[in-house]
Backbone as XML, in Angstrom:
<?xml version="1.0"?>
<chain id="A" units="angstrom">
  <residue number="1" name="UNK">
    <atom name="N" x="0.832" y="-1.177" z="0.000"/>
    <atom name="CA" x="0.000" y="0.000" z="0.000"/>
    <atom name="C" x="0.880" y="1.245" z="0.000"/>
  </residue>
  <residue number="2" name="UNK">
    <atom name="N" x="0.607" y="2.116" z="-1.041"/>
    <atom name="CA" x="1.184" y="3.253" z="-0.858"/>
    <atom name="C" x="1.444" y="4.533" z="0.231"/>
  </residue>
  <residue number="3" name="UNK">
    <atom name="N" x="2.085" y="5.000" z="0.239"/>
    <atom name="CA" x="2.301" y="6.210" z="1.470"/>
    <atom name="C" x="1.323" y="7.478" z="1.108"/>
  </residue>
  <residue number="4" name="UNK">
    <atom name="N" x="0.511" y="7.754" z="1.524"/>
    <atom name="CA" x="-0.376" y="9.275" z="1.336"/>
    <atom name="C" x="0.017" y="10.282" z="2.421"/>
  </residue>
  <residue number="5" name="UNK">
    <atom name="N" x="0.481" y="11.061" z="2.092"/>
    <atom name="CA" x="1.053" y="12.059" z="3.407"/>
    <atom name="C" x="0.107" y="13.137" z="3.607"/>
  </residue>
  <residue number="6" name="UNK">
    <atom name="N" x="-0.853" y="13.161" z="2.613"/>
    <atom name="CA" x="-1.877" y="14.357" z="2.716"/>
    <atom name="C" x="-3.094" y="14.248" z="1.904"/>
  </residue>
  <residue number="7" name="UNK">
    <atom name="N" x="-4.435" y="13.856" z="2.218"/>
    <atom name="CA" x="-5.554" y="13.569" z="1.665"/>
    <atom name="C" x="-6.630" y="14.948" z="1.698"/>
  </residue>
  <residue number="8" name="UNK">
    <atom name="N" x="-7.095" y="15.301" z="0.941"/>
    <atom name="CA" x="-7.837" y="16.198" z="0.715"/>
    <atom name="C" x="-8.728" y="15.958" z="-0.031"/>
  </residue>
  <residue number="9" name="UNK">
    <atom name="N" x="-10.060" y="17.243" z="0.265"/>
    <atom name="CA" x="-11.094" y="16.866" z="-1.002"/>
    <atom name="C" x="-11.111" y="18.046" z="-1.927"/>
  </residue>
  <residue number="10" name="UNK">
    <atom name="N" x="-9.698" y="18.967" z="-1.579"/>
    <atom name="CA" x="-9.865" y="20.039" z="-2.663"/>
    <atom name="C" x="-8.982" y="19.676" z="-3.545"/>
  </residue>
  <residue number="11" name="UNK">
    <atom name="N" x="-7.657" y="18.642" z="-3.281"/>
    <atom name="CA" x="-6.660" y="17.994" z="-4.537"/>
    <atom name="C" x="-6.839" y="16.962" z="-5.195"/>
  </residue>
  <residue number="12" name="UNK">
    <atom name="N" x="-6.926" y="16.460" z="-6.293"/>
    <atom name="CA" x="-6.831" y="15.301" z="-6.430"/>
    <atom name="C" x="-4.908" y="14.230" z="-6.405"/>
  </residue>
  <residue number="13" name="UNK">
    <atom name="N" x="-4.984" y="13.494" z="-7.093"/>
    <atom name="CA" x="-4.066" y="12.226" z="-6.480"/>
    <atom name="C" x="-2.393" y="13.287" z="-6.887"/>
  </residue>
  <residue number="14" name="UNK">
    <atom name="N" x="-2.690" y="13.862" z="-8.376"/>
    <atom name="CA" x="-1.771" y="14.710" z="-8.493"/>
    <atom name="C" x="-1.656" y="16.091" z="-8.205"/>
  </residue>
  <residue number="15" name="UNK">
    <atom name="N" x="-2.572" y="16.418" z="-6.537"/>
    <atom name="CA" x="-2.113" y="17.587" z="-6.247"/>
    <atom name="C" x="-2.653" y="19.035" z="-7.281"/>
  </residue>
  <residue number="16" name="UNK">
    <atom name="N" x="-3.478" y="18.397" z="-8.072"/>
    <atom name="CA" x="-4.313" y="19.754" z="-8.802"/>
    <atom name="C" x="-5.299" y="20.188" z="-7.896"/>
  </residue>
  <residue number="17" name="UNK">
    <atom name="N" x="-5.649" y="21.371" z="-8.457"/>
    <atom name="CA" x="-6.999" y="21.829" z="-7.776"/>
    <atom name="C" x="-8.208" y="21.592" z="-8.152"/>
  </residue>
  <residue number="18" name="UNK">
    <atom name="N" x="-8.983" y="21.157" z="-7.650"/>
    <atom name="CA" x="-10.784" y="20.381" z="-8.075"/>
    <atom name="C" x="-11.071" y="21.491" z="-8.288"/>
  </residue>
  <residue number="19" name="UNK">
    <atom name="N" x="-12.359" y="20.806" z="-9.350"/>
    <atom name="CA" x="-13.162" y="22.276" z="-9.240"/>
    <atom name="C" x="-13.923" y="22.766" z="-8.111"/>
  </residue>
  <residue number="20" name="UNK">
    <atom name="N" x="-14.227" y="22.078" z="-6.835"/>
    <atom name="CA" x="-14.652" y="22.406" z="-5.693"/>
    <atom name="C" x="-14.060" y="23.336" z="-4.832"/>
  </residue>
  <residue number="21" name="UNK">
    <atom name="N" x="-12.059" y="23.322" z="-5.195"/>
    <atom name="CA" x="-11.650" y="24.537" z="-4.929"/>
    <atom name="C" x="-11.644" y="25.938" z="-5.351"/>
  </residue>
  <residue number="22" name="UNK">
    <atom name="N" x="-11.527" y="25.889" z="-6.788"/>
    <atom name="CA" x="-11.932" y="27.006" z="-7.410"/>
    <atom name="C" x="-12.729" y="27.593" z="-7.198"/>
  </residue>
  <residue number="23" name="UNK">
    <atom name="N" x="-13.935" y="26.321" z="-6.934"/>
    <atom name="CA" x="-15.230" y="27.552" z="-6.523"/>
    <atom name="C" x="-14.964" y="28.051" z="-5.775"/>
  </residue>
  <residue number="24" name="UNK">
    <atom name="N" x="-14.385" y="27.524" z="-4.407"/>
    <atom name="CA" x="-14.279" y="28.187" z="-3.052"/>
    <atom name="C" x="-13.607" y="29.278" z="-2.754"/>
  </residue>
  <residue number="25" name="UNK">
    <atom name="N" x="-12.669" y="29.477" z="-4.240"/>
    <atom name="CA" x="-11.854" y="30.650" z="-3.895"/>
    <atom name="C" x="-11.799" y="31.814" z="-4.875"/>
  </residue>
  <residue number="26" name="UNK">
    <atom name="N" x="-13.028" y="31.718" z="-5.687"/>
    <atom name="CA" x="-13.869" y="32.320" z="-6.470"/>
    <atom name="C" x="-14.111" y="33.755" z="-5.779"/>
  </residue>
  <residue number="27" name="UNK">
    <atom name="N" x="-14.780" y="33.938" z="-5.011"/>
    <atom name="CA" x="-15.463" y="34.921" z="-4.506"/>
    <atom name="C" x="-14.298" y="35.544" z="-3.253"/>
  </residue>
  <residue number="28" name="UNK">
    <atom name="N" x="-12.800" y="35.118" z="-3.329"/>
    <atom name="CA" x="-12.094" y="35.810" z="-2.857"/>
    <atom name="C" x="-10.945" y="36.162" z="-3.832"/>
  </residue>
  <residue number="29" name="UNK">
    <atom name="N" x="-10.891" y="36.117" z="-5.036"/>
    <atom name="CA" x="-10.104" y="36.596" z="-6.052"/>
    <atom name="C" x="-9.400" y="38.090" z="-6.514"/>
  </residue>
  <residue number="30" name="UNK">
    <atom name="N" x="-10.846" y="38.206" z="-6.551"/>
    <atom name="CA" x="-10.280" y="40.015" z="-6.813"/>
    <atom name="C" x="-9.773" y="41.073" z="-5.882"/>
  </residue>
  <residue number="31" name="UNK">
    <atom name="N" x="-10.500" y="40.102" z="-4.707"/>
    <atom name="CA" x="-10.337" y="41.078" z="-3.167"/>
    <atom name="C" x="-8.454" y="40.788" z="-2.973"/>
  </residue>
  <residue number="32" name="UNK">
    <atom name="N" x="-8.941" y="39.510" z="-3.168"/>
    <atom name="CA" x="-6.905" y="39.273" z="-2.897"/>
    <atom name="C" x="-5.979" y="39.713" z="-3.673"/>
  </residue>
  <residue number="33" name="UNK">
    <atom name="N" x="-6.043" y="39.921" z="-5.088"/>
    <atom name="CA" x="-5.298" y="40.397" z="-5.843"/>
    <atom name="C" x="-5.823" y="42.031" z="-5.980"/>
  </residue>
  <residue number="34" name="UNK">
    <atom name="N" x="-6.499" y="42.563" z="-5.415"/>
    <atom name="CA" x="-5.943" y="43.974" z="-5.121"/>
    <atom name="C" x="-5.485" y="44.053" z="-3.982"/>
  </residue>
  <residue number="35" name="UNK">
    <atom name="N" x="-5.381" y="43.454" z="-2.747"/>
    <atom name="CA" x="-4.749" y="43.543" z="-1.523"/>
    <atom name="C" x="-3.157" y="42.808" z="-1.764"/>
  </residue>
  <residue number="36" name="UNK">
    <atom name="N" x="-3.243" y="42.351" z="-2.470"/>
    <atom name="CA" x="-1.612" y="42.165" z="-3.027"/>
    <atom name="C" x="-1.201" y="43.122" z="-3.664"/>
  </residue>
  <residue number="37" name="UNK">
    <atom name="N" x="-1.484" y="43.530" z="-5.144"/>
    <atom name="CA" x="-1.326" y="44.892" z="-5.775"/>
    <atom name="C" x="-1.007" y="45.933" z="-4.203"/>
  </residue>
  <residue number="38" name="UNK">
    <atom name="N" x="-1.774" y="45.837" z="-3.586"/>
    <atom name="CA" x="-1.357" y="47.249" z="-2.901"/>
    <atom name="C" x="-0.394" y="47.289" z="-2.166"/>
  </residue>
  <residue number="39" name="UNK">
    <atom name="N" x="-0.111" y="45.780" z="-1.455"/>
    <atom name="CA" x="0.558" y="45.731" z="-0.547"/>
    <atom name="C" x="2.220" y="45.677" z="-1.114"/>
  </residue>
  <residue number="40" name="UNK">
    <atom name="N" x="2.147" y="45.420" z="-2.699"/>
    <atom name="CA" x="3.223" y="45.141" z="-3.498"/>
    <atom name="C" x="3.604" y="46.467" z="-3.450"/>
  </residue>
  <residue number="41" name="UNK">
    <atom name="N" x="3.015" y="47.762" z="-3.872"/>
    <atom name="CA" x="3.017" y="48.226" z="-4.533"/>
    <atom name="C" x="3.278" y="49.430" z="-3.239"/>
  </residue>
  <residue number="42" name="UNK">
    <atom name="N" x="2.802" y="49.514" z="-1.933"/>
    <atom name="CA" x="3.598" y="50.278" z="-0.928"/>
    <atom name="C" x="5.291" y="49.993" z="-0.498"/>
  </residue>
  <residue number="43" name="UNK">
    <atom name="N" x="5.388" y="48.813" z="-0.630"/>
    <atom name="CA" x="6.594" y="48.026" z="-0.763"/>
    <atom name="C" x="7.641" y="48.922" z="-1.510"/>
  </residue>
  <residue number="44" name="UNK">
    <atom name="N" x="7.100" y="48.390" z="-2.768"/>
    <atom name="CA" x="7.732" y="49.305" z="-4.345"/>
    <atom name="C" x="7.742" y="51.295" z="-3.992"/>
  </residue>
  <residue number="45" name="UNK">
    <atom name="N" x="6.819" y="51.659" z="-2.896"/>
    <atom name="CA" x="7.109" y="52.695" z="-3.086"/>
    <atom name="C" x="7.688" y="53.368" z="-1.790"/>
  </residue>
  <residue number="46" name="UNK">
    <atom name="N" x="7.489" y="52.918" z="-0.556"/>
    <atom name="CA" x="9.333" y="52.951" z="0.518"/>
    <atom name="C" x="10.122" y="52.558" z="0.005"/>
  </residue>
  <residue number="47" name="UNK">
    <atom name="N" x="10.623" y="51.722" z="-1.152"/>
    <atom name="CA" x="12.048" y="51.404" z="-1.049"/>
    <atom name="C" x="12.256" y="52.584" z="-2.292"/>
  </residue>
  <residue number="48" name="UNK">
    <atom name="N" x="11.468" y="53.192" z="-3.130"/>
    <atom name="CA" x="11.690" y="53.985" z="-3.976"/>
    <atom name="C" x="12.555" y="55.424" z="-3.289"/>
  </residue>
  <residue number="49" name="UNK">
    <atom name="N" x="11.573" y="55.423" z="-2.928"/>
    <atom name="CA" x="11.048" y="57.094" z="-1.801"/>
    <atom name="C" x="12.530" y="56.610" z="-0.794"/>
  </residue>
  <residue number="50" name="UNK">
    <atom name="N" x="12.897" y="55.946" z="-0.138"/>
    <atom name="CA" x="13.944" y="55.548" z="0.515"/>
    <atom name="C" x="15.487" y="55.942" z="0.037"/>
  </residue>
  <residue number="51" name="UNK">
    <atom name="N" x="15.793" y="55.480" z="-1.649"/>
    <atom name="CA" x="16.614" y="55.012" z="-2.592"/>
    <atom name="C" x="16.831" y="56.583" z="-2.912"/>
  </residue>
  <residue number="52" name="UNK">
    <atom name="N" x="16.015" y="57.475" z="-2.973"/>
    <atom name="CA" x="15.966" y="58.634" z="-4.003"/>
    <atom name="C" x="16.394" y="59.686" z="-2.428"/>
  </residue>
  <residue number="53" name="UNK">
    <atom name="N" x="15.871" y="59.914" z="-1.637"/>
    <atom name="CA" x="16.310" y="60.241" z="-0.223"/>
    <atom name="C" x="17.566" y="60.101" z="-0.284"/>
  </residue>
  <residue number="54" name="UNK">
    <atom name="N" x="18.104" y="59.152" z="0.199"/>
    <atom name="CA" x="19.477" y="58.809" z="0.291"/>
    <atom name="C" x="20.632" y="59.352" z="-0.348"/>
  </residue>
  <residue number="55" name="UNK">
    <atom name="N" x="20.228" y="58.935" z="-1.835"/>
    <atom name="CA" x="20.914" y="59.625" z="-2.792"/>
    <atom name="C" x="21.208" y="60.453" z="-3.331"/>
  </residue>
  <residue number="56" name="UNK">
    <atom name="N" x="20.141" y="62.022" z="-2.402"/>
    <atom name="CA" x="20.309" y="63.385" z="-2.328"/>
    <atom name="C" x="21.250" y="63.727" z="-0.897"/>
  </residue>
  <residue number="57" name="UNK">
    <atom name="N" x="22.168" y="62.510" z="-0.719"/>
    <atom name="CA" x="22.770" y="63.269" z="0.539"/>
    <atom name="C" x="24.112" y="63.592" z="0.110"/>
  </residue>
  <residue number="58" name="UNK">
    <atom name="N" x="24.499" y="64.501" z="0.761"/>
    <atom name="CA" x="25.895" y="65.524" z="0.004"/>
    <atom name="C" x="27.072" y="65.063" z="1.039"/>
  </residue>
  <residue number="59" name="UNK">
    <atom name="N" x="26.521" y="64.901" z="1.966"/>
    <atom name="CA" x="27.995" y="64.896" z="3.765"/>
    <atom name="C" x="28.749" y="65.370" z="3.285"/>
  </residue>
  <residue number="60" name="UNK">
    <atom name="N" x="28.654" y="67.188" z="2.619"/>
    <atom name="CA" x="29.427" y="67.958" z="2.911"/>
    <atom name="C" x="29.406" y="68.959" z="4.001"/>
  </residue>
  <residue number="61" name="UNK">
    <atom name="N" x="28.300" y="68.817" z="5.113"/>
    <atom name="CA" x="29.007" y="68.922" z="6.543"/>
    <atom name="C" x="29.911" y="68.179" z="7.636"/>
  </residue>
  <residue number="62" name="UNK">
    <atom name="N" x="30.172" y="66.874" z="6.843"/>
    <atom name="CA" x="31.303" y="66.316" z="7.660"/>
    <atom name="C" x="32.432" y="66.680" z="7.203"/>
  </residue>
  <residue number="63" name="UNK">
    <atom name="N" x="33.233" y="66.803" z="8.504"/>
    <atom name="CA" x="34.418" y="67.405" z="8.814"/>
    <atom name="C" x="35.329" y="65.601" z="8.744"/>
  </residue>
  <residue number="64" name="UNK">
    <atom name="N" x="36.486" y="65.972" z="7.486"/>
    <atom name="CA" x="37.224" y="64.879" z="7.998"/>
    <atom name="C" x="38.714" y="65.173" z="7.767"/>
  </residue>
  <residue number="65" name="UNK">
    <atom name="N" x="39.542" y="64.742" z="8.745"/>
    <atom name="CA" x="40.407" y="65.193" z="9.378"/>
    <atom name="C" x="41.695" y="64.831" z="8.051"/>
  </residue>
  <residue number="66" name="UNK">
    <atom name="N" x="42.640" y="65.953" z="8.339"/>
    <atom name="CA" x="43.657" y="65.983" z="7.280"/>
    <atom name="C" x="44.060" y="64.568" z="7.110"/>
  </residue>
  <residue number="67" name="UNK">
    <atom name="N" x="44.810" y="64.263" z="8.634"/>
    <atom name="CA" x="45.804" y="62.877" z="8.769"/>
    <atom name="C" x="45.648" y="62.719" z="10.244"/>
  </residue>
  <residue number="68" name="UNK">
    <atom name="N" x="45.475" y="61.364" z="9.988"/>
    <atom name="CA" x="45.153" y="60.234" z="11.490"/>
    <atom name="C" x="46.028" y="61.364" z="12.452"/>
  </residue>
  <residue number="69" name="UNK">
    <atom name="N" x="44.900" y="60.993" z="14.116"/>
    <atom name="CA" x="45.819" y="61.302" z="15.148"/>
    <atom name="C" x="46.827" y="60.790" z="15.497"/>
  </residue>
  <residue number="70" name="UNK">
    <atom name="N" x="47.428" y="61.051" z="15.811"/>
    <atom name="CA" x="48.830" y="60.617" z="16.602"/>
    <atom name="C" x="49.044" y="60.441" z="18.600"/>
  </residue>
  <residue number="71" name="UNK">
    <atom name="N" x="49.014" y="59.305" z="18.928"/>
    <atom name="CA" x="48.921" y="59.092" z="20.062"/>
    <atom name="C" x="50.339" y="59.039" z="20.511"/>
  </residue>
  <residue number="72" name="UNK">
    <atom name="N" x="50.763" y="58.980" z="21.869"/>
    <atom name="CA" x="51.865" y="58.609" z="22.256"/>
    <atom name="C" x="51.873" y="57.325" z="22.880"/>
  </residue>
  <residue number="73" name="UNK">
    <atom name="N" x="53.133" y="56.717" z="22.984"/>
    <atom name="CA" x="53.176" y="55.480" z="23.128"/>
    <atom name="C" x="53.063" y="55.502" z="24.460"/>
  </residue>
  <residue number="74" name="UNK">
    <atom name="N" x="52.611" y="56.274" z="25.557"/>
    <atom name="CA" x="51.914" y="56.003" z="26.962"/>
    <atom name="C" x="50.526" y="55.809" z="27.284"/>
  </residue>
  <residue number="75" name="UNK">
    <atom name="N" x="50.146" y="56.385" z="26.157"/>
    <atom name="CA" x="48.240" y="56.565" z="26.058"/>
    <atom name="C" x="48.186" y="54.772" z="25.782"/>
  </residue>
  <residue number="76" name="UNK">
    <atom name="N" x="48.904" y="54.388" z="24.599"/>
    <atom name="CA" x="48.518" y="53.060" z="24.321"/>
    <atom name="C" x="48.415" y="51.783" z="24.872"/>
  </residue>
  <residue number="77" name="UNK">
    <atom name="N" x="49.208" y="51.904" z="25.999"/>
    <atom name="CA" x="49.754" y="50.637" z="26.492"/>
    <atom name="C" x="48.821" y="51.222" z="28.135"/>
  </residue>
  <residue number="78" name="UNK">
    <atom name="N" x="47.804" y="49.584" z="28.165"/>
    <atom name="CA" x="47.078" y="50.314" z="29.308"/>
    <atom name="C" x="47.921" y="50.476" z="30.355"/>
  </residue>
  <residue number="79" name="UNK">
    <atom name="N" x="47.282" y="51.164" z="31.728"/>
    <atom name="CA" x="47.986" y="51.291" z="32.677"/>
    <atom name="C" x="47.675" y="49.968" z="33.932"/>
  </residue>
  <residue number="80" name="UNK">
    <atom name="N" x="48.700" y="49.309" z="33.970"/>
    <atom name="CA" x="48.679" y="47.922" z="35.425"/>
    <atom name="C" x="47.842" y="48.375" z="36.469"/>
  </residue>
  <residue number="81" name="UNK">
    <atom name="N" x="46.997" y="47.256" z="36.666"/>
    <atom name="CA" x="46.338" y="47.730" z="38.175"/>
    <atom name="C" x="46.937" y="46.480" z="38.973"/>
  </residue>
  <residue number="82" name="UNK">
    <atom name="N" x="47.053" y="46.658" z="40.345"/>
    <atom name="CA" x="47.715" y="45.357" z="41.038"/>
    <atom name="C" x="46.687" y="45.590" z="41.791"/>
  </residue>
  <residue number="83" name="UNK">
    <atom name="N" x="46.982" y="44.402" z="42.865"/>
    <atom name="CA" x="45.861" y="44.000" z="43.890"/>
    <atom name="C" x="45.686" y="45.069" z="45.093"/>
  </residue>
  <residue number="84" name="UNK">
    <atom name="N" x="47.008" y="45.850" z="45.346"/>
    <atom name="CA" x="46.740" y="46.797" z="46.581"/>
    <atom name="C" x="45.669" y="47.807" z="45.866"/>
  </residue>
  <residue number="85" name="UNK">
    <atom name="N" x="46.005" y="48.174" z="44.494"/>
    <atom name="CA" x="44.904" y="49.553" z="43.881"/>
    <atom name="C" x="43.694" y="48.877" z="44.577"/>
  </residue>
  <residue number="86" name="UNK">
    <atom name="N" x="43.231" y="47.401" z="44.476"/>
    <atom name="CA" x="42.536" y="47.342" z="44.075"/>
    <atom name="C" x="41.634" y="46.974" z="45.527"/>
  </residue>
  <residue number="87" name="UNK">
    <atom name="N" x="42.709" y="46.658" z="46.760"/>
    <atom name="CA" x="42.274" y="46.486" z="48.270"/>
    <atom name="C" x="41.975" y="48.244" z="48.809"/>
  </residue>
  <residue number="88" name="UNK">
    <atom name="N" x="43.038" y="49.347" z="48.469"/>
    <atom name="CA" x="42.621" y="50.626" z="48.726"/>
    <atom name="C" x="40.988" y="50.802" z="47.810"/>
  </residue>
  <residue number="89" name="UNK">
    <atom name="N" x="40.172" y="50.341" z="46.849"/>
    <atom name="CA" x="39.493" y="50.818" z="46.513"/>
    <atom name="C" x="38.522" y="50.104" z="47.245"/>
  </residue>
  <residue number="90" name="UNK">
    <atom name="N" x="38.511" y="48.923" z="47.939"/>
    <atom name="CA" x="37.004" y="48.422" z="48.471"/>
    <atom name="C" x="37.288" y="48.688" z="49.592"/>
  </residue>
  <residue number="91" name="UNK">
    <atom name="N" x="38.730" y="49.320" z="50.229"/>
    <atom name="CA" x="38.824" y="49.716" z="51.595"/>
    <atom name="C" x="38.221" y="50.919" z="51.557"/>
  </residue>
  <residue number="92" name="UNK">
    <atom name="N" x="38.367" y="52.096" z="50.382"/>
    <atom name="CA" x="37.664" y="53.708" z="50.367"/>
    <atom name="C" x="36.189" y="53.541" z="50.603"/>
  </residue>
  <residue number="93" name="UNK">
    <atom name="N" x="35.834" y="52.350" z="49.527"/>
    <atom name="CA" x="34.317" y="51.665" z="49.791"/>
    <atom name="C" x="33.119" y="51.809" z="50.778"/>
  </residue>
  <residue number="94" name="UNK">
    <atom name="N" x="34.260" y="50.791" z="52.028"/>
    <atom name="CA" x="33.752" y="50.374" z="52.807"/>
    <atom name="C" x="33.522" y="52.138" z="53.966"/>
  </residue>
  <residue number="95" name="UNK">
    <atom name="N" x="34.231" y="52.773" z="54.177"/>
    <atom name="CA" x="34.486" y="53.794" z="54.707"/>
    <atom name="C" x="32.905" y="54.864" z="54.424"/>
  </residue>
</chain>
């Protein structure tokens, strides 16, 4: 006996649609395909309206700097904390 993984009375054996479905989805046709149209079609017009925005931007009020800062080699290298920093700070704490 064969495997059926899904029995219906709106498909037949190859998964077409009866005409019992058609009917049924008759009288929601036009409603759905203008609620698609529209919903397509707000879609289509944020990413428009988005695209065209964008692409009027100038960022010629950003300021960008001649040539990289220059740090010194004390800024870079963090500074050691040992365990007394770190007994004076839950001793200030506690106080």
């Amino acid at each position: 006996m064969g495997y059926k993984p899904f029995q219906s009375t709106y498909y037949d054996a190859r998964m077409r649609a009866s005409p019992a479905l058609l009917r049924a989805r008759a009288p929601y046709l036009v409603k759905n395909t203008i609620t698609g149209f529209a919903i397509c079609s707000l879609v289509i017009g944020i990413y428009t309206y988005t695209i065209n925005v964008i692409s009027q931007d100038e960022f010629e009020d950003v300021i960008v700097p001649d040539e990289p800062l220059k740090r010194s080699i004390a800024q870079m290298q963090p500074q050691p904390s040992t365990t007394q920093d770190v007994q004076q700070a839950v001793a200030a704490r506690k106080q």
